[in-house]
MARTITOR-207237 format. One record per residue (C-alpha): y, x, z; residue in three letters. Coordinates in steps of 0.25 Angstrom, whole numbers, plus 5000, padded with zeros to 4 digits. Layout:
<rs>
YXZALA
...
</rs>
This chain:
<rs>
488451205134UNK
489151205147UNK
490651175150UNK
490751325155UNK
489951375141UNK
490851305133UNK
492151365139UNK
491851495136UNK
492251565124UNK
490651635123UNK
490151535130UNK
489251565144UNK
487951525141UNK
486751485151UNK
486551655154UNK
487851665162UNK
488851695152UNK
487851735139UNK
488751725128UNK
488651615117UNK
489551585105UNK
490551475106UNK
491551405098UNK
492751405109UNK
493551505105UNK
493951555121UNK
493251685123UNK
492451705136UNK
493651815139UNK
494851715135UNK
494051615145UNK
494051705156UNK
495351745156UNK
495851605157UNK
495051585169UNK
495351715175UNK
496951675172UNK
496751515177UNK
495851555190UNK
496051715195UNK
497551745190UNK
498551705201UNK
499851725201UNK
501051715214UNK
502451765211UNK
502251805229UNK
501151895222UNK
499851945226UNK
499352075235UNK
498452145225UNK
497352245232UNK
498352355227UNK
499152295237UNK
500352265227UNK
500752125223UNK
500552055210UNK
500851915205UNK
499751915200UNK
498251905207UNK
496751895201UNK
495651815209UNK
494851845199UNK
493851785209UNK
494251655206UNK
493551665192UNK
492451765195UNK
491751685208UNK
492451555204UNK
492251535191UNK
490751585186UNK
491151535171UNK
492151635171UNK
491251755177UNK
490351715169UNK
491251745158UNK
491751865165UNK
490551925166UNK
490251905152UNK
491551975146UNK
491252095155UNK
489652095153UNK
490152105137UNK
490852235140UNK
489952305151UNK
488652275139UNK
489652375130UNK
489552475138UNK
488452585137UNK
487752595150UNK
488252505163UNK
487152495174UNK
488052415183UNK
489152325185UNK
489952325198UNK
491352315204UNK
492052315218UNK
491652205228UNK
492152075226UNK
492952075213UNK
491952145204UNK
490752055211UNK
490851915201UNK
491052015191UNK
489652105193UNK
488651985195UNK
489151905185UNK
489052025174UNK
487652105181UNK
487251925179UNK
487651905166UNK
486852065160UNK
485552015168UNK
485651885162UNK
485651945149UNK
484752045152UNK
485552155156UNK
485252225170UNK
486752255176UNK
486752265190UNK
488152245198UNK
488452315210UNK
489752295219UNK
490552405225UNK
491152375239UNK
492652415244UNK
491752495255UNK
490352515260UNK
489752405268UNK
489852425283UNK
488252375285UNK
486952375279UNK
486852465267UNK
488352515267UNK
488552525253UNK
489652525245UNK
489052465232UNK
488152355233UNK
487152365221UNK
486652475212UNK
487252595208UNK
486752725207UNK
486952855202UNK
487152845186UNK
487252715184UNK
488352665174UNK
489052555180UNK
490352455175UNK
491452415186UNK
491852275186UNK
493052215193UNK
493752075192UNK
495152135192UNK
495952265192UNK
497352295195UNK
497352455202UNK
495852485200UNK
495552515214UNK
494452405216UNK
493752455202UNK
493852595208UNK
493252575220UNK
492152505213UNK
491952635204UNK
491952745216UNK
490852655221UNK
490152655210UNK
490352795206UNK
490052835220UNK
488552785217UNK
488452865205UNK
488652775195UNK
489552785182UNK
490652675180UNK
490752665164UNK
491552545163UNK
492352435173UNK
492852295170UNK
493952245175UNK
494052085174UNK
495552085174UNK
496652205174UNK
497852165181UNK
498352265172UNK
498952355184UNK
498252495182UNK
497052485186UNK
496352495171UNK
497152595169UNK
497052675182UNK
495252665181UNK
495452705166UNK
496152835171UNK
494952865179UNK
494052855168UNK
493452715169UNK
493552625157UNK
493952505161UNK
494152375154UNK
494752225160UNK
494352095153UNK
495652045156UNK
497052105159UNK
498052045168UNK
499152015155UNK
497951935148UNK
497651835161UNK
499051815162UNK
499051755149UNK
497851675151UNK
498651645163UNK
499751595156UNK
</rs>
């Protein structure tokens, strides 16, 4: 077993993240957090300019776990392969471009390699100005049931953009993961509009991984 595989909680075996027993009593979620807390939660009493435009103390890159750290999207993609495989039907998994990007390979990778089709397709902020002009690189069609996934919420307005694009082709959006809420209404605003939604992490939990 390797140094990475004997770290995790359900250890990642040779088949990018197929779970095996263990006896370390950290889960594969408790795992992720921590490394989510140690590498992707900043914090600066200036504050940070979120996408909204308002300022925080608090700011995720949670690029700095999802391209930086393959053990921890490996583990990422597991814990939310886990709750897509719950669902009934789901064709696809896809997100706004570039935050949902890690997200959608590494979980479409994980399915195909336990022997799951489970294409990912990535919705763009607008239409490419050349070649095909498409606002949806990938996949999706008319009918087809299809999960949103994002690395971070805090309004909902990337997670919605990713749902007109998808809904625009037709499809049906039965569920959306969410890595982390910041726990500033965007959960609750896409519940509202009728889309379940569920985050493997809130904001209060990372800050006490944090601490």
């Amino acid at each position: 077993m390797s140094t990475a595989e004997s770290r995790l909680g359900v250890s990642v075996g040779c088949e990018f993240g197929h779970t095996q027993e263990s006896s370390d009593p950290m889960t594969a979620r408790e795992e992720l957090g921590r490394i989510i807390a140690k590498r992707s939660l900043l914090k600066s009493e200036k504050g940070f300019v979120l996408a909204s435009g308002r300022r925080s103390n608090w700011y995720y890159n949670l690029k700095l776990t999802t391209l930086s750290e393959p053990h921890a999207l490996s583990l990422a993609a597991r814990l939310l392969l886990d709750k897509i495989s719950g669902l009934p039907r789901v064709d696809a998994v896809g997100g706004l471009t570039s935050g949902a990007d890690p997200l959608v390979v590494a979980v479409s990778l994980l399915a195909f390699r336990e022997g799951r089709d489970l294409p990912g397709f990535f919705v763009r902020e607008k239409a490419k100005e050349h070649g095909t002009e498409r606002v949806i690189e990938g996949i999706v069609k008319e009918g087809t049931n299809v999960v949103i996934l994002d690395d971070v919420i805090t309004e909902g307005t990337s997670v919605m953009k990713a749902i007109a694009g998808a809904e625009e082709q037709g499809a049906h959006v039965v569920h959306v993961f969410i890595l982390v809420d910041r726990e500033e209404g965007g959960v609750t605003s896409l519940r509202s509009k009728g889309y379940p939604v569920d985050a493997i992490f809130t904001h209060s939990e990372l800050t006490a991984f944090e601490g």
